[in-house]
C-alpha positions as semicolon CSV with decimal commas, in nm:
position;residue;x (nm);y (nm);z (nm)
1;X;-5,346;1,228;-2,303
2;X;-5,324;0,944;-2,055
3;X;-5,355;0,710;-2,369
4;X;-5,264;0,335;-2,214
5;X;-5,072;0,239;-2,545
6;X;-4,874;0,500;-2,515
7;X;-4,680;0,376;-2,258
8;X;-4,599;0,052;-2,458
9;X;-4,405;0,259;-2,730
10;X;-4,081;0,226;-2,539
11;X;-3,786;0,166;-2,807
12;X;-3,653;-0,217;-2,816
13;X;-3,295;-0,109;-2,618
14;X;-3,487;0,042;-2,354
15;X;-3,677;-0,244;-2,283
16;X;-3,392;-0,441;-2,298
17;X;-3,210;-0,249;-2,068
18;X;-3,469;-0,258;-1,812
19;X;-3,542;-0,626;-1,829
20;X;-3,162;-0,700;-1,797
21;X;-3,082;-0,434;-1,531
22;X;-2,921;-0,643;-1,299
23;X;-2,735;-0,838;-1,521
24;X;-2,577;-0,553;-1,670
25;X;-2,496;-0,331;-1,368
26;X;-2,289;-0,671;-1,279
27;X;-2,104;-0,642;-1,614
28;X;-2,027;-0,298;-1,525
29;X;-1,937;-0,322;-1,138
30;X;-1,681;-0,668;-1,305
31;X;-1,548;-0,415;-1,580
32;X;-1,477;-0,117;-1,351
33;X;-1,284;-0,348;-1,097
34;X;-1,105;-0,487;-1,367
35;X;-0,956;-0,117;-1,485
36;X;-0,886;-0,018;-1,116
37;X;-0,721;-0,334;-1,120
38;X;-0,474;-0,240;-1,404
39;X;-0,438;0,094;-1,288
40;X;-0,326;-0,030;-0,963
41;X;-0,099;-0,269;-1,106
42;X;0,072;-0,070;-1,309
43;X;0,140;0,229;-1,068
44;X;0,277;-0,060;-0,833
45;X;0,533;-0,141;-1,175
46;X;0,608;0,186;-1,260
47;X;0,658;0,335;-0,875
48;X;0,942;0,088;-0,828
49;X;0,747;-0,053;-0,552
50;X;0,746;-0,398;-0,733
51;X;1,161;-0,374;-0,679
52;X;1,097;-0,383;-0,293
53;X;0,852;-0,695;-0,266
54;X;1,048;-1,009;-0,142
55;X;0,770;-1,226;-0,201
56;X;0,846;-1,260;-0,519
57;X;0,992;-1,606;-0,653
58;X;1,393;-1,551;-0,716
59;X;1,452;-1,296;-0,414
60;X;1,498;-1,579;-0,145
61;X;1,835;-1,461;-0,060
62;X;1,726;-1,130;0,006
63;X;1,388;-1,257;0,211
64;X;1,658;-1,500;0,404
65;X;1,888;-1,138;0,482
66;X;1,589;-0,978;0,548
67;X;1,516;-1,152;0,843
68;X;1,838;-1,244;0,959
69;X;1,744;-1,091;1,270
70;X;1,515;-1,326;1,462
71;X;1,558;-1,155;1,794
72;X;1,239;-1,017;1,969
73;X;1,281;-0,670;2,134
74;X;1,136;-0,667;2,430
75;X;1,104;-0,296;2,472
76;X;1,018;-0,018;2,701
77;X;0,757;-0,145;2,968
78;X;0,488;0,095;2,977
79;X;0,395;0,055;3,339
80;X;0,583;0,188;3,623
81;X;0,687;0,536;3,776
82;X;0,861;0,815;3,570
83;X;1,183;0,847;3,753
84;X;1,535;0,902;3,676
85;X;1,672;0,564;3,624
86;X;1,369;0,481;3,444
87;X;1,411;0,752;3,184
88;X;1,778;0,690;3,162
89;X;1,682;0,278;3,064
90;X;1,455;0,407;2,799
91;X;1,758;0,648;2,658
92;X;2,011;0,405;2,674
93;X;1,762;0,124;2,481
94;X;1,649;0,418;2,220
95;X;1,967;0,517;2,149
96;X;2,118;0,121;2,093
97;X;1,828;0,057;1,837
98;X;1,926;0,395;1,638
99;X;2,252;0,277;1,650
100;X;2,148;-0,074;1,467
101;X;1,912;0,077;1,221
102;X;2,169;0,292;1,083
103;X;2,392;-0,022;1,052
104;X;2,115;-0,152;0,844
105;X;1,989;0,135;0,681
106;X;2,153;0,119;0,284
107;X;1,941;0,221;0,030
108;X;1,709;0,366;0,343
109;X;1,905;0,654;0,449
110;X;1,831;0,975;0,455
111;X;2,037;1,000;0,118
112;X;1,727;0,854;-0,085
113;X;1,465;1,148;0,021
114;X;1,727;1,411;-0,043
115;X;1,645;1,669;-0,270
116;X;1,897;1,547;-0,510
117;X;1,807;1,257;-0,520
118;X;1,451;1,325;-0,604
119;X;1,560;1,587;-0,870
120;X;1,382;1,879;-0,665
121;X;1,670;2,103;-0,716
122;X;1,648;2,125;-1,075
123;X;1,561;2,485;-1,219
């Protein structure tokens, strides 16, 4: 039973396998990134995501728009007492920024995650 040749019958592909075992789980580990790769890609195509990247070459009027605003907010400090006057600075800033962002809003409004929009009331 414990016959030494025995154990030198292995087929040819499974000694090929084992002697390039390294080599070949590298193959695999390149091949499986390269899939996830395209699968990523194309969900970022086919989202519409790929429509809202300004880094792309030809949307330099939109990046320039984009940040058209070079002002730094200096917001709310987070030290200090809670007191009236305090809370009623923090109101008055909150409600000047909502103000602004639904100036700039467009295709961001509420409008675009309506259930219309997203075909949700469909029967």
């Amino acid at each position: 039973m414990n016959d030494p040749y025995s154990e030198h019958h292995e087929s040819l592909g499974v000694r090929t396998v084992r002697a390039h075992q390294f080599f070949s789980m590298i193959v695999l580990v390149v091949l499986i990134s390269l899939f996830l790769v395209y699968v990523a890609l194309s969900l970022y195509q086919s989202s519409g995501t790929v429509q809202l990247d300004l880094s792309r070459p030809g949307y330099d009027s939109a990046r320039v728009e984009a940040s058209k605003d070079n002002e730094v907010f200096k917001g709310f400090s987070a030290d200090g007492k809670i007191i009236k006057s305090a809370l009623n600075e923090f109101d008055t800033m909150y409600r000047d920024k909502a103000a602004e962002a639904l100036i700039d809003i467009g295709n961001f409004s509420g409008d675009a995650l309506s259930d219309a929009t997203l075909m949700l009331d469909r029967d």
